[in-house]
HTML snippet that shows the backbone in 3Dmol.js (N, CA, C, O; Angstrom):
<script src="https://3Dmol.org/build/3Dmol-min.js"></script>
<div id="view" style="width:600px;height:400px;position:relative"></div>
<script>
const pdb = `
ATOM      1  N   UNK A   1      -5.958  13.255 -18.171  1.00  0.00           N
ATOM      2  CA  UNK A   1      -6.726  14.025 -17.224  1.00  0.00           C
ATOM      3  C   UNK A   1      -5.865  15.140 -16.644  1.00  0.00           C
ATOM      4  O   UNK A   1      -6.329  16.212 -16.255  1.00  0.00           O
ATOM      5  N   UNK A   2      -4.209  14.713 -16.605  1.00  0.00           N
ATOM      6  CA  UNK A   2      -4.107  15.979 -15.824  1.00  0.00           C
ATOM      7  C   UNK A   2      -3.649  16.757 -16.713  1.00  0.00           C
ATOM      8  O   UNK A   2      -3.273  17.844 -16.274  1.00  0.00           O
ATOM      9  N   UNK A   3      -3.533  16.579 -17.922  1.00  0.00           N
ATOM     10  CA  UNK A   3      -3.117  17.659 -19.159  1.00  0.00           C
ATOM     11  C   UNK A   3      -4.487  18.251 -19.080  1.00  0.00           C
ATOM     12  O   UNK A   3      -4.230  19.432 -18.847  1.00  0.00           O
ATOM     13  N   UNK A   4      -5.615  18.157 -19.127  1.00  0.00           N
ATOM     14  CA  UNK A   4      -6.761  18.412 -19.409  1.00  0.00           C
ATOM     15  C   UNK A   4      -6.929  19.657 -18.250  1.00  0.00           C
ATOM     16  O   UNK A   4      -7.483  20.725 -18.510  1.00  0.00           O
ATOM     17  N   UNK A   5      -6.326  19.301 -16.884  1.00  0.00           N
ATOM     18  CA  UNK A   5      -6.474  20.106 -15.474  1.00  0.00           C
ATOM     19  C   UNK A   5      -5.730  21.454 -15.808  1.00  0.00           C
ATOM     20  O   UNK A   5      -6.062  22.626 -15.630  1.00  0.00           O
ATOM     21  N   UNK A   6      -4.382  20.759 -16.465  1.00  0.00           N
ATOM     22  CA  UNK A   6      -3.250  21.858 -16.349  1.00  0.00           C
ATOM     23  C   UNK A   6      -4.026  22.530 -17.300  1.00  0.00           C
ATOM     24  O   UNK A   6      -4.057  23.673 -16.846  1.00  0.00           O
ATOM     25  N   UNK A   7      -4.527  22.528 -18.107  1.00  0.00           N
ATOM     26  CA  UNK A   7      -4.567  23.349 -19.282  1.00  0.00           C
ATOM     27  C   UNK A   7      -5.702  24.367 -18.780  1.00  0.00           C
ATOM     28  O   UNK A   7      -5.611  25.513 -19.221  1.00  0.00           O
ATOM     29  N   UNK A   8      -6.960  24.025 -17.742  1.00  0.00           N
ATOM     30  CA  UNK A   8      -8.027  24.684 -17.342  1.00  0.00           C
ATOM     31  C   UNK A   8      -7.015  25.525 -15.785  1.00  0.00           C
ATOM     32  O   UNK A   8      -7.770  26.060 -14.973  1.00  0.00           O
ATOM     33  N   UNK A   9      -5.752  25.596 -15.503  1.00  0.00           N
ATOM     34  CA  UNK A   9      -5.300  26.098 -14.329  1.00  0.00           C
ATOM     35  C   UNK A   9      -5.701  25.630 -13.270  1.00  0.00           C
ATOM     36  O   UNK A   9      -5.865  26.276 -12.236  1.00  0.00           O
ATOM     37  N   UNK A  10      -5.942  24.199 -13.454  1.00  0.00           N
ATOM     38  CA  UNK A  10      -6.155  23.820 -12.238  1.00  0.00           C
ATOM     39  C   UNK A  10      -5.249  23.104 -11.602  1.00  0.00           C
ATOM     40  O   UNK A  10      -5.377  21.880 -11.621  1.00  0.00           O
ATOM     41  N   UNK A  11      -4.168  23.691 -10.918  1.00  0.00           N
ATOM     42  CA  UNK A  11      -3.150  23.148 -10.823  1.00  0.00           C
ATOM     43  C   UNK A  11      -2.881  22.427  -9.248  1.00  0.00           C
ATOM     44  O   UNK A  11      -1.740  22.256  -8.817  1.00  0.00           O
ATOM     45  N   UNK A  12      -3.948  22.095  -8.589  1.00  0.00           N
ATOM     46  CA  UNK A  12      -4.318  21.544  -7.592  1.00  0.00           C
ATOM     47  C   UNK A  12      -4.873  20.404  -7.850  1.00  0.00           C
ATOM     48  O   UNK A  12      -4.195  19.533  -7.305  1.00  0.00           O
ATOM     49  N   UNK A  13      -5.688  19.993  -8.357  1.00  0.00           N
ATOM     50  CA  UNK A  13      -5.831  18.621  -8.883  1.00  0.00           C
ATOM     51  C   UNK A  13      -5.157  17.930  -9.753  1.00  0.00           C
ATOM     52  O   UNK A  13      -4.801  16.755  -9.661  1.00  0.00           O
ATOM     53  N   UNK A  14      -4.993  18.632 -10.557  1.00  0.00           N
ATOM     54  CA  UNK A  14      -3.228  18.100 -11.391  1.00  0.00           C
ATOM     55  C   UNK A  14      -2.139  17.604 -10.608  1.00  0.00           C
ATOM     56  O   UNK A  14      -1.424  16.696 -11.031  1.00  0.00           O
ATOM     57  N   UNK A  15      -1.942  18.223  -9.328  1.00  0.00           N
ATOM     58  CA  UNK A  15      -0.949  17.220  -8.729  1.00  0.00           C
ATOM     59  C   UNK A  15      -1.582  16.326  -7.705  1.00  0.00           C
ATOM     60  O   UNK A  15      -0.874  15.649  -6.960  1.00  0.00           O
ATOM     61  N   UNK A  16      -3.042  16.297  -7.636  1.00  0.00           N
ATOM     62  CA  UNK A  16      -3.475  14.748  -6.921  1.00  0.00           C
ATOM     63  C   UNK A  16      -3.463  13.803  -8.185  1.00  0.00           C
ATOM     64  O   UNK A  16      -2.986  12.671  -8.101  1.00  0.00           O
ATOM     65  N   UNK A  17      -3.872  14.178  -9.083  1.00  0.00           N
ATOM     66  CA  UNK A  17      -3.788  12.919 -10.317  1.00  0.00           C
ATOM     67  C   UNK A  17      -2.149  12.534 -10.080  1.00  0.00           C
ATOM     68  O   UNK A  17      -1.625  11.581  -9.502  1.00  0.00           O
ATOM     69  N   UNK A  18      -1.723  13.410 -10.609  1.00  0.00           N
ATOM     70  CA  UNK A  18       0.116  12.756 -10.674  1.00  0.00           C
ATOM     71  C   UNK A  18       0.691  12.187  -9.282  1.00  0.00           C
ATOM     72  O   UNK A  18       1.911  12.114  -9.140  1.00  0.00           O
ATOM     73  N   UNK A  19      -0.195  11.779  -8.239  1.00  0.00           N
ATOM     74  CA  UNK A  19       0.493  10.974  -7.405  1.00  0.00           C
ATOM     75  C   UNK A  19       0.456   9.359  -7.730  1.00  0.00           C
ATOM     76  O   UNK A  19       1.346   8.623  -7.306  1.00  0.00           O
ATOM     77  N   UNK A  20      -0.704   8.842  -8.559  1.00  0.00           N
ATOM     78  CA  UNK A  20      -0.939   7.935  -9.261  1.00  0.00           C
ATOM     79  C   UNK A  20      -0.222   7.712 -10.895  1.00  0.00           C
ATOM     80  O   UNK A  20      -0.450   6.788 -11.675  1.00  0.00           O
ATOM     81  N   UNK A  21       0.378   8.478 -11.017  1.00  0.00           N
ATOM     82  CA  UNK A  21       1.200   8.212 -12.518  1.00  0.00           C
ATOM     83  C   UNK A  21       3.093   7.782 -12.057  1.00  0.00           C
ATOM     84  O   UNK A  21       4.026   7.367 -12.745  1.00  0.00           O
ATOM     85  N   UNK A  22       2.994   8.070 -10.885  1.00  0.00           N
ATOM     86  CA  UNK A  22       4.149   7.141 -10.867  1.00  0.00           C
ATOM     87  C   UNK A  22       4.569   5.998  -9.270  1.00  0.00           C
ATOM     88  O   UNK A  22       5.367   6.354  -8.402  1.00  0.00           O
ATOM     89  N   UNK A  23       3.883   4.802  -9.253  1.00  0.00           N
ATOM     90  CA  UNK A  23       3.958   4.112  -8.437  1.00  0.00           C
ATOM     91  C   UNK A  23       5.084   4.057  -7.405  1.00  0.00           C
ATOM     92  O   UNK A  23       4.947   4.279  -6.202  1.00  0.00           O
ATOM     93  N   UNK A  24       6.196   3.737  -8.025  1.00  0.00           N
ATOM     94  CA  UNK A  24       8.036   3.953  -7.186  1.00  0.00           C
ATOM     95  C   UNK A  24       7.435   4.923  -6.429  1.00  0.00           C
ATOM     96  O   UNK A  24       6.984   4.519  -5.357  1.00  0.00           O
ATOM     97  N   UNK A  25       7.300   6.075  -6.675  1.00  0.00           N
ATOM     98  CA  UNK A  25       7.542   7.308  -6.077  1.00  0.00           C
ATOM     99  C   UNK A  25       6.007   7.521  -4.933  1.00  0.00           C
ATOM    100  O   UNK A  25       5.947   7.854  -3.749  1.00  0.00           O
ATOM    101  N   UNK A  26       5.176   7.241  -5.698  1.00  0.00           N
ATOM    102  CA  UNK A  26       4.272   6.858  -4.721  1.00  0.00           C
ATOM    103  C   UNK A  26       2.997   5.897  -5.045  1.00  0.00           C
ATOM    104  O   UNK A  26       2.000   5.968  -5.764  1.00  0.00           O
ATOM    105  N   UNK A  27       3.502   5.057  -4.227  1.00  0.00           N
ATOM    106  CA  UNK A  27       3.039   3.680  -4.185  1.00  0.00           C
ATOM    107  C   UNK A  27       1.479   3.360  -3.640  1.00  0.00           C
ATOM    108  O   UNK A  27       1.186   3.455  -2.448  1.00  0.00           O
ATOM    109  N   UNK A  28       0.904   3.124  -4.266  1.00  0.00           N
ATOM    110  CA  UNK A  28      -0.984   3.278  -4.072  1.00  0.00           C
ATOM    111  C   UNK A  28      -1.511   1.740  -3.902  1.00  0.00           C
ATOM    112  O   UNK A  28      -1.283   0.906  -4.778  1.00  0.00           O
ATOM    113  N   UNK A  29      -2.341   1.381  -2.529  1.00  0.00           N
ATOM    114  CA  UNK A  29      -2.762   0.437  -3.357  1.00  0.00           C
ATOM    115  C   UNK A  29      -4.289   0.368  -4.018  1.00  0.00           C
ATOM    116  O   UNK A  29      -5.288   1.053  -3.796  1.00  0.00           O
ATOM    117  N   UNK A  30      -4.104  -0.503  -4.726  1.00  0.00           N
ATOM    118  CA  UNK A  30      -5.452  -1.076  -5.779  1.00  0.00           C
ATOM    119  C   UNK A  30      -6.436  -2.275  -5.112  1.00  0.00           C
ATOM    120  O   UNK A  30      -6.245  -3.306  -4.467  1.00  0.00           O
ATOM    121  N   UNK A  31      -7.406  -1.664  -5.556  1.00  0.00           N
ATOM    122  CA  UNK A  31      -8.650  -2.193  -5.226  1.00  0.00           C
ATOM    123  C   UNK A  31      -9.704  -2.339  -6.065  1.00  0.00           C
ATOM    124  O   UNK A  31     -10.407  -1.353  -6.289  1.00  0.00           O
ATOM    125  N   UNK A  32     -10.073  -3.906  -6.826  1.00  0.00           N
ATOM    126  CA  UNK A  32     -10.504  -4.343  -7.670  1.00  0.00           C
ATOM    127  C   UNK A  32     -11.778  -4.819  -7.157  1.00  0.00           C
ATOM    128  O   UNK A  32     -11.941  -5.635  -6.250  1.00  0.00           O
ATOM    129  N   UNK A  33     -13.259  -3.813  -8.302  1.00  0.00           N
ATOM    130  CA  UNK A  33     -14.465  -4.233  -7.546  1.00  0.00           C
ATOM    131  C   UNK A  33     -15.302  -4.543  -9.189  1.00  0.00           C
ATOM    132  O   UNK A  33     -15.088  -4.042 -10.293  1.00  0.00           O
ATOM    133  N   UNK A  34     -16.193  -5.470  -8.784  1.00  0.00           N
ATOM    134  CA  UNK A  34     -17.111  -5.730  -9.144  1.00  0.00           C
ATOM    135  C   UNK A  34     -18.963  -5.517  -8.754  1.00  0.00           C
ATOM    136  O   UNK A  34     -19.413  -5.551  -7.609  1.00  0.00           O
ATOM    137  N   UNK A  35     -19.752  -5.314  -9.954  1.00  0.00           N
ATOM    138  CA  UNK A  35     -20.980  -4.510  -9.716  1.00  0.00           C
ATOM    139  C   UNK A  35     -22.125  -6.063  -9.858  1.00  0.00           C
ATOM    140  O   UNK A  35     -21.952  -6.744 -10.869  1.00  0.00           O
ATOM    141  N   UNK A  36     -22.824  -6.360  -9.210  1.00  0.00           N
ATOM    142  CA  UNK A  36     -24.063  -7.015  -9.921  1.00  0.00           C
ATOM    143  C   UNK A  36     -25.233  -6.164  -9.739  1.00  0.00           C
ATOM    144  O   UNK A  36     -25.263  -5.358  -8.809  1.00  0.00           O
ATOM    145  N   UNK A  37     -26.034  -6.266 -10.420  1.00  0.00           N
ATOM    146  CA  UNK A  37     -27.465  -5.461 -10.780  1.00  0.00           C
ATOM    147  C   UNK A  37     -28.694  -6.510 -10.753  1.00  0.00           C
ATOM    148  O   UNK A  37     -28.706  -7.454 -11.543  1.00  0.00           O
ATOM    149  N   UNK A  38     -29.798  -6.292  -9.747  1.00  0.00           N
ATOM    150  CA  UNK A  38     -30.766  -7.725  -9.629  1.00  0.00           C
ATOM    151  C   UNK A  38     -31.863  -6.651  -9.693  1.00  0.00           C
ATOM    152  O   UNK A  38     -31.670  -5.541  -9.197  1.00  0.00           O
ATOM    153  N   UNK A  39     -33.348  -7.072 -10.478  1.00  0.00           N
ATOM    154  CA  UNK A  39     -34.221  -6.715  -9.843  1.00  0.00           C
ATOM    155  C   UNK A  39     -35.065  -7.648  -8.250  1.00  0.00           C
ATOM    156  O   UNK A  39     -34.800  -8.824  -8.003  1.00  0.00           O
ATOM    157  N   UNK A  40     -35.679  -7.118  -7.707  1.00  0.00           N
ATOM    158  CA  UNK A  40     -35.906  -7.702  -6.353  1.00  0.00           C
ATOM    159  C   UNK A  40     -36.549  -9.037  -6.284  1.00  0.00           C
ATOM    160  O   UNK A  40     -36.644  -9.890  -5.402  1.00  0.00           O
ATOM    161  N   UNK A  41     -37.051  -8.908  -7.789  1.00  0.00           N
ATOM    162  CA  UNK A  41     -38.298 -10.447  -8.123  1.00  0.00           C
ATOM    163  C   UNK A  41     -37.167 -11.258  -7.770  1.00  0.00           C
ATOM    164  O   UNK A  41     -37.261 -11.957  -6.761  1.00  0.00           O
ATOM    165  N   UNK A  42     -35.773 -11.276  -8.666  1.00  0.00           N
ATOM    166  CA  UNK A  42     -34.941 -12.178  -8.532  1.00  0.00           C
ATOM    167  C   UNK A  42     -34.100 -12.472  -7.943  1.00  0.00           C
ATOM    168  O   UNK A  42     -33.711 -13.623  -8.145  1.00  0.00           O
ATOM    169  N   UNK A  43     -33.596 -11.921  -7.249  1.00  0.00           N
ATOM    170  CA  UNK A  43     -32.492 -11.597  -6.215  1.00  0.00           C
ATOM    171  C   UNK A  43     -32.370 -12.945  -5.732  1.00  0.00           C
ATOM    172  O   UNK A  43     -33.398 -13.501  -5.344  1.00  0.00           O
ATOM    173  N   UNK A  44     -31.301 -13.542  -5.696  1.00  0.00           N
ATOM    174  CA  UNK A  44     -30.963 -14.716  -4.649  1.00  0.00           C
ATOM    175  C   UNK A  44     -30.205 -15.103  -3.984  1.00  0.00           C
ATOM    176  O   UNK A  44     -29.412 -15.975  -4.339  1.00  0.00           O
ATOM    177  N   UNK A  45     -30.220 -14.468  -2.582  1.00  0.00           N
ATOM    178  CA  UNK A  45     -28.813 -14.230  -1.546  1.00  0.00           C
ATOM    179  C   UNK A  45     -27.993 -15.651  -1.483  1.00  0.00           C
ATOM    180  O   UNK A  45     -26.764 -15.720  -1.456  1.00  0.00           O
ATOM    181  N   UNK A  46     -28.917 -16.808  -1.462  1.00  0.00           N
ATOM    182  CA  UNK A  46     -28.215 -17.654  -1.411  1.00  0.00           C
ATOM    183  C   UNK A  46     -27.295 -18.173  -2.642  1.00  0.00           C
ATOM    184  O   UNK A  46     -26.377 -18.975  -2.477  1.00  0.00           O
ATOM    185  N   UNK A  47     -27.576 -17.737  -3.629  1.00  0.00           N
ATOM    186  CA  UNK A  47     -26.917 -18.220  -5.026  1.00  0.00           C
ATOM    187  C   UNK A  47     -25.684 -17.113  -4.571  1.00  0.00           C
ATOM    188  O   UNK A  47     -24.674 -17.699  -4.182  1.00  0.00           O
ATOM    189  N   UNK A  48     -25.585 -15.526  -4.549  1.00  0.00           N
ATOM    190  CA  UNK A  48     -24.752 -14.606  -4.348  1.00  0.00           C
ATOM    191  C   UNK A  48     -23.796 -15.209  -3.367  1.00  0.00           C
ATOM    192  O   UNK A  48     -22.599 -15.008  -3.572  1.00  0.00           O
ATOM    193  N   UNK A  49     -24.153 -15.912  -2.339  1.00  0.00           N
ATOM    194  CA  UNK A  49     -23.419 -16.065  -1.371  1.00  0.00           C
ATOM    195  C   UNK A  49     -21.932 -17.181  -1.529  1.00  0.00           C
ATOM    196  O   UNK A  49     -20.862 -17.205  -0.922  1.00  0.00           O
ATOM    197  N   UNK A  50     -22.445 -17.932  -2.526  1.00  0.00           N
ATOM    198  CA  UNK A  50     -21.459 -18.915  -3.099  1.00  0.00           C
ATOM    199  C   UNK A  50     -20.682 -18.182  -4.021  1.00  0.00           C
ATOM    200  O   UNK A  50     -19.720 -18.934  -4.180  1.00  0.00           O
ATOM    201  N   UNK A  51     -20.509 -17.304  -4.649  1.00  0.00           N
ATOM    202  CA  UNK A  51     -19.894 -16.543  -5.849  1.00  0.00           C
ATOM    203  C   UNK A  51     -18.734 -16.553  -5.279  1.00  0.00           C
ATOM    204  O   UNK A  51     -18.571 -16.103  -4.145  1.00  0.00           O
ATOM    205  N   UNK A  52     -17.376 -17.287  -6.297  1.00  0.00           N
ATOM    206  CA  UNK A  52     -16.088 -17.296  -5.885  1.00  0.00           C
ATOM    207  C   UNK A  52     -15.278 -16.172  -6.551  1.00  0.00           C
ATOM    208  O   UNK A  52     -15.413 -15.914  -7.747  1.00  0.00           O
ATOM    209  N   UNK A  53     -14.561 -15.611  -5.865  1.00  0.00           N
ATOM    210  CA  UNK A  53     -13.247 -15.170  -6.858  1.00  0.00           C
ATOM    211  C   UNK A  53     -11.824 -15.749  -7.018  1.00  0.00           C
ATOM    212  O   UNK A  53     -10.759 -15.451  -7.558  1.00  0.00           O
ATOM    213  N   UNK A  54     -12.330 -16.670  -6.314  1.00  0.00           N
ATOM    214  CA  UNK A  54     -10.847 -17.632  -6.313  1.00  0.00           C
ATOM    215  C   UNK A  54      -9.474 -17.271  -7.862  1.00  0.00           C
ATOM    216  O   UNK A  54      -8.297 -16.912  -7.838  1.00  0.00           O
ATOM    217  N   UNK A  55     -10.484 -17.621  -9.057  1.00  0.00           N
ATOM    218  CA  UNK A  55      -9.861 -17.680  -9.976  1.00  0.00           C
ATOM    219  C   UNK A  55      -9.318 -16.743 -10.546  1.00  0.00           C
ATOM    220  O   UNK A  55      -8.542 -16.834 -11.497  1.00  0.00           O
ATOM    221  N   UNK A  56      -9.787 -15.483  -9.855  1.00  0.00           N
ATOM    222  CA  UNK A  56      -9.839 -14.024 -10.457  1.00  0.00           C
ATOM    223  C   UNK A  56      -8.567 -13.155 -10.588  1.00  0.00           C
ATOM    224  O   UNK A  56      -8.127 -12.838  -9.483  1.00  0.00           O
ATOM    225  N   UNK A  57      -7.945 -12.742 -11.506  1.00  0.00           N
ATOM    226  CA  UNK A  57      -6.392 -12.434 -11.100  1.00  0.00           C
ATOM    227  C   UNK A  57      -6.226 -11.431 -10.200  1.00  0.00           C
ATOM    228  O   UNK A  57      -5.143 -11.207  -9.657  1.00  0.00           O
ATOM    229  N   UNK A  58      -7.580 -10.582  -9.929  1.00  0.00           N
ATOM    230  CA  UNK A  58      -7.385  -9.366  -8.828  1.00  0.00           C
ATOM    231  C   UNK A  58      -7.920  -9.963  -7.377  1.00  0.00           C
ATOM    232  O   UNK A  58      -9.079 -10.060  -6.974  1.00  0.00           O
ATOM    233  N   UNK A  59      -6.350 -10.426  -6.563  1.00  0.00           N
ATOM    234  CA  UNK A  59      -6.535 -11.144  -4.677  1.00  0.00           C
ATOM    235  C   UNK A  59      -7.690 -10.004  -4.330  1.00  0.00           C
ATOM    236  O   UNK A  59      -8.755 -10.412  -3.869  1.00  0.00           O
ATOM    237  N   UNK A  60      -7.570  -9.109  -4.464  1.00  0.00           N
ATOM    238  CA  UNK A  60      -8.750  -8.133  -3.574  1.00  0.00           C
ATOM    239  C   UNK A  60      -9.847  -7.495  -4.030  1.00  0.00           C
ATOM    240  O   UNK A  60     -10.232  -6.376  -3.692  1.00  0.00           O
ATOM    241  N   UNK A  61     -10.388  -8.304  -4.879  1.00  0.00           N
ATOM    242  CA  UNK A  61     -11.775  -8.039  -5.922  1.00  0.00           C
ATOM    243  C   UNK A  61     -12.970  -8.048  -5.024  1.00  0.00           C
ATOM    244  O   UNK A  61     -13.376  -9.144  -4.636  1.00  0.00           O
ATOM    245  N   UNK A  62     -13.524  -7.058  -4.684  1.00  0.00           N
ATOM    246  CA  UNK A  62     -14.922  -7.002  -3.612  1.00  0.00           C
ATOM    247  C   UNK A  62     -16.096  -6.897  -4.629  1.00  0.00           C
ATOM    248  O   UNK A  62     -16.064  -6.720  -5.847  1.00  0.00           O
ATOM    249  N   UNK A  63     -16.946  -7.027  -3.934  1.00  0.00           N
ATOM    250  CA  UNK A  63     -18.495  -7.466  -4.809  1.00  0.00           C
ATOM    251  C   UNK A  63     -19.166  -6.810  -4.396  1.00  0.00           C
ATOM    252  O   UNK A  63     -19.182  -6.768  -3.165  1.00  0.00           O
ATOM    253  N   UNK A  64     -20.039  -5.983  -5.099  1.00  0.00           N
ATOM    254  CA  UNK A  64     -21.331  -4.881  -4.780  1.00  0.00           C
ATOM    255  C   UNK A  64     -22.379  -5.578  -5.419  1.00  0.00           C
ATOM    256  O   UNK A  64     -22.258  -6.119  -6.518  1.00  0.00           O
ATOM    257  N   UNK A  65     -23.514  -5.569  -4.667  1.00  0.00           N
ATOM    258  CA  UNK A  65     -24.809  -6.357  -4.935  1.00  0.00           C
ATOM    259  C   UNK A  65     -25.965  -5.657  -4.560  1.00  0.00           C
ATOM    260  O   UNK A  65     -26.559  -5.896  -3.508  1.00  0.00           O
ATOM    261  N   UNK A  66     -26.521  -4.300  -5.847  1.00  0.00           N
ATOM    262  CA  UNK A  66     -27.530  -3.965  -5.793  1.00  0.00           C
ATOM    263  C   UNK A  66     -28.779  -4.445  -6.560  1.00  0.00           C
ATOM    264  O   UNK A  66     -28.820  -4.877  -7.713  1.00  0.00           O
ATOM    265  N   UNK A  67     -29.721  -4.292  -5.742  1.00  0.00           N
ATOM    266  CA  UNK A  67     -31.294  -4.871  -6.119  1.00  0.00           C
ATOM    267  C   UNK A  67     -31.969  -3.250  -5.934  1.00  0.00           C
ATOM    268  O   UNK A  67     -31.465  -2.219  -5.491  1.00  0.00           O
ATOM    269  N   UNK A  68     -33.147  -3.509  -6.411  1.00  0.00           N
ATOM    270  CA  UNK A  68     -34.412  -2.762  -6.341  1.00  0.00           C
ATOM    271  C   UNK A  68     -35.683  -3.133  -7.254  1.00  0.00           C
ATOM    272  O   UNK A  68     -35.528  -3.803  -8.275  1.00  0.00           O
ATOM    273  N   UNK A  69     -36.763  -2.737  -6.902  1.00  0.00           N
ATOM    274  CA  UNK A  69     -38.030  -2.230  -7.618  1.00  0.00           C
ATOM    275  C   UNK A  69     -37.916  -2.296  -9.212  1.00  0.00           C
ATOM    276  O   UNK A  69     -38.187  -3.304  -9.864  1.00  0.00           O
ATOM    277  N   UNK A  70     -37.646  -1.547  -9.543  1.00  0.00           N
ATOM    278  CA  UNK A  70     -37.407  -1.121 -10.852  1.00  0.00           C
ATOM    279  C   UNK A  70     -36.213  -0.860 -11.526  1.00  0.00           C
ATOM    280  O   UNK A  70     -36.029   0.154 -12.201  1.00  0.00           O
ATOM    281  N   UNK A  71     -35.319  -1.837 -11.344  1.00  0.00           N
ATOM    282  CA  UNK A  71     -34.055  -1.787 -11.605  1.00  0.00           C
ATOM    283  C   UNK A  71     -33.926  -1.761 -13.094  1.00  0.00           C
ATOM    284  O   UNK A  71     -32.878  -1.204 -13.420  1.00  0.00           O
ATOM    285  N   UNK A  72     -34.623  -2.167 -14.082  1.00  0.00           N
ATOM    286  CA  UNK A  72     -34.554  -2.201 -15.674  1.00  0.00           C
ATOM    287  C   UNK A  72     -35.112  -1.053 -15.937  1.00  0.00           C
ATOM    288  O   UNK A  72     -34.404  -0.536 -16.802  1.00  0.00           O
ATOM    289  N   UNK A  73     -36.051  -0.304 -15.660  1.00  0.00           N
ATOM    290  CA  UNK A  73     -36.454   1.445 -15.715  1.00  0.00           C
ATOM    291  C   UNK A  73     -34.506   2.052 -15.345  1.00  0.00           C
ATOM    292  O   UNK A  73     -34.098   2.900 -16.139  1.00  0.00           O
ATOM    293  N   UNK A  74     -33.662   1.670 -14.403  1.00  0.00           N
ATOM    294  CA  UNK A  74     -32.885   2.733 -14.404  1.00  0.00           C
ATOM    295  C   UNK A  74     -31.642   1.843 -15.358  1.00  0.00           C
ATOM    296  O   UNK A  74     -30.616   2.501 -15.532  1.00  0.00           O
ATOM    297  N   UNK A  75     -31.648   0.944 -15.752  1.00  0.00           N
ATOM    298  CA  UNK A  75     -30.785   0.259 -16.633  1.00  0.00           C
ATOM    299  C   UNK A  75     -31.062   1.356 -18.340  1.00  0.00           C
ATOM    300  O   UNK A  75     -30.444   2.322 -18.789  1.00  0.00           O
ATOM    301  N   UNK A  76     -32.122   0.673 -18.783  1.00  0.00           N
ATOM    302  CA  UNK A  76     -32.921   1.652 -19.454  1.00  0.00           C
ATOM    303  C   UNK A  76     -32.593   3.038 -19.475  1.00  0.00           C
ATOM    304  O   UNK A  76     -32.215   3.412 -20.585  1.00  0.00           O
ATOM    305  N   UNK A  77     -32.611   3.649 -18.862  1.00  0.00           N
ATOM    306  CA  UNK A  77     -32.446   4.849 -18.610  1.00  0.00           C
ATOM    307  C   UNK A  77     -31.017   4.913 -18.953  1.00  0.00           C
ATOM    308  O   UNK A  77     -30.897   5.447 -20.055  1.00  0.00           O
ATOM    309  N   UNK A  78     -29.925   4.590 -18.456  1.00  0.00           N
ATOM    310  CA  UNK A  78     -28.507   4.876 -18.433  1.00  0.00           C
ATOM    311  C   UNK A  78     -28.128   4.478 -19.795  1.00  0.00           C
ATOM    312  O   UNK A  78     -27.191   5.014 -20.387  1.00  0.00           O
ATOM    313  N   UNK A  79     -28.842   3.555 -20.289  1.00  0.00           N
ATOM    314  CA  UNK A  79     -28.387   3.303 -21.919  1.00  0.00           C
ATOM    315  C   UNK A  79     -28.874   4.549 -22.703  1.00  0.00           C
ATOM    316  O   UNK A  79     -28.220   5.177 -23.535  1.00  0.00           O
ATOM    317  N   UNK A  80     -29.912   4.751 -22.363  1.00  0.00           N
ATOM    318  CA  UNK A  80     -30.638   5.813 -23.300  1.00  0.00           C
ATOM    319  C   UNK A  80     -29.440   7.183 -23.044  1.00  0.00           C
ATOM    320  O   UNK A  80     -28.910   7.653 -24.050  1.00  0.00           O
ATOM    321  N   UNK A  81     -29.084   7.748 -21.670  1.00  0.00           N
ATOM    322  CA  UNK A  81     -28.510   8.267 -21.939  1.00  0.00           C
ATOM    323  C   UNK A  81     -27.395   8.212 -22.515  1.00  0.00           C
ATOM    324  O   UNK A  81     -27.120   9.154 -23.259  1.00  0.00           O
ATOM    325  N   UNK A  82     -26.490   7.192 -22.370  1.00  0.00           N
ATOM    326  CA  UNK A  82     -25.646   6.739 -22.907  1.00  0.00           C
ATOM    327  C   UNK A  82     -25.191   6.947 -24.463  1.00  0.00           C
ATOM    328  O   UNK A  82     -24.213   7.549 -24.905  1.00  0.00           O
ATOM    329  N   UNK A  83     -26.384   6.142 -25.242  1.00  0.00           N
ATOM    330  CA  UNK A  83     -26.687   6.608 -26.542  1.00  0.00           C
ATOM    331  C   UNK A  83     -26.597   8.039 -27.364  1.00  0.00           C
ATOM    332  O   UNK A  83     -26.105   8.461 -28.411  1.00  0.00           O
ATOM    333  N   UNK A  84     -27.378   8.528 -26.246  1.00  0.00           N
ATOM    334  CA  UNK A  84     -27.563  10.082 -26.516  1.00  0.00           C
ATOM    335  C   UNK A  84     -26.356  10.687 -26.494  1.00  0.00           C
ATOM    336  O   UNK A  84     -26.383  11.609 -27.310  1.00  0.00           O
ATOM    337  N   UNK A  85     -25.091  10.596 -25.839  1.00  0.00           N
ATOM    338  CA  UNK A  85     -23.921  10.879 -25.203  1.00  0.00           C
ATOM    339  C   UNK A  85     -23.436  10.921 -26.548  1.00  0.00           C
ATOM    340  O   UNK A  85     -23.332  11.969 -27.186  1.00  0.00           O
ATOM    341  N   UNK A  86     -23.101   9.635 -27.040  1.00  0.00           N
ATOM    342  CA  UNK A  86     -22.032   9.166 -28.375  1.00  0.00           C
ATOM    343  C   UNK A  86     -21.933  10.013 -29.681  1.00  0.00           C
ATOM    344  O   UNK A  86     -21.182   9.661 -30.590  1.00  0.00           O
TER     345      UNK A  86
END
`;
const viewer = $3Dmol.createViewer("view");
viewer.addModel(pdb, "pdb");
viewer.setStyle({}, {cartoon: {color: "spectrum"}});
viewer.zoomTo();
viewer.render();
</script>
């Protein structure tokens, strides 16, 4: 990415990327997340609510838990584009 910056002169975001290519020098921390996707028929706060990460090798793995309406219309959708992409 930042060969990609330097090469378009963008030499301002090229050096926010390179604060992340060398840790020693500057030290970032990480934050490990996870996505679930429900439509609303199914959703079940109480099943979600037990979900462990105990076992998980990332200590600070947070959990995002979106529902909606028509959640397989935009699943659908992102594959299709997806496809189209490749």
């Amino acid at each position: 990415m930042k060969r990609q910056l330097l090469r378009t002169n963008n030499k301002e975001d090229a050096k926010k990327i390179e604060c992340f290519q060398s840790r020693v020098d500057h030290p970032c921390k990480e934050v490990y997340g996870a996505a679930a996707l429900f439509t609303s028929e199914v959703l079940d706060p109480a099943a979600i609510e037990k979900t462990a990460t105990a076992h998980h090798p990332a200590a600070d793995l947070q959990l995002v838990v979106i529902h909606g309406v028509a959640m397989m219309d935009l699943v659908h959708g992102l594959y299709r584009r997806a496809a189209n992409e490749a």
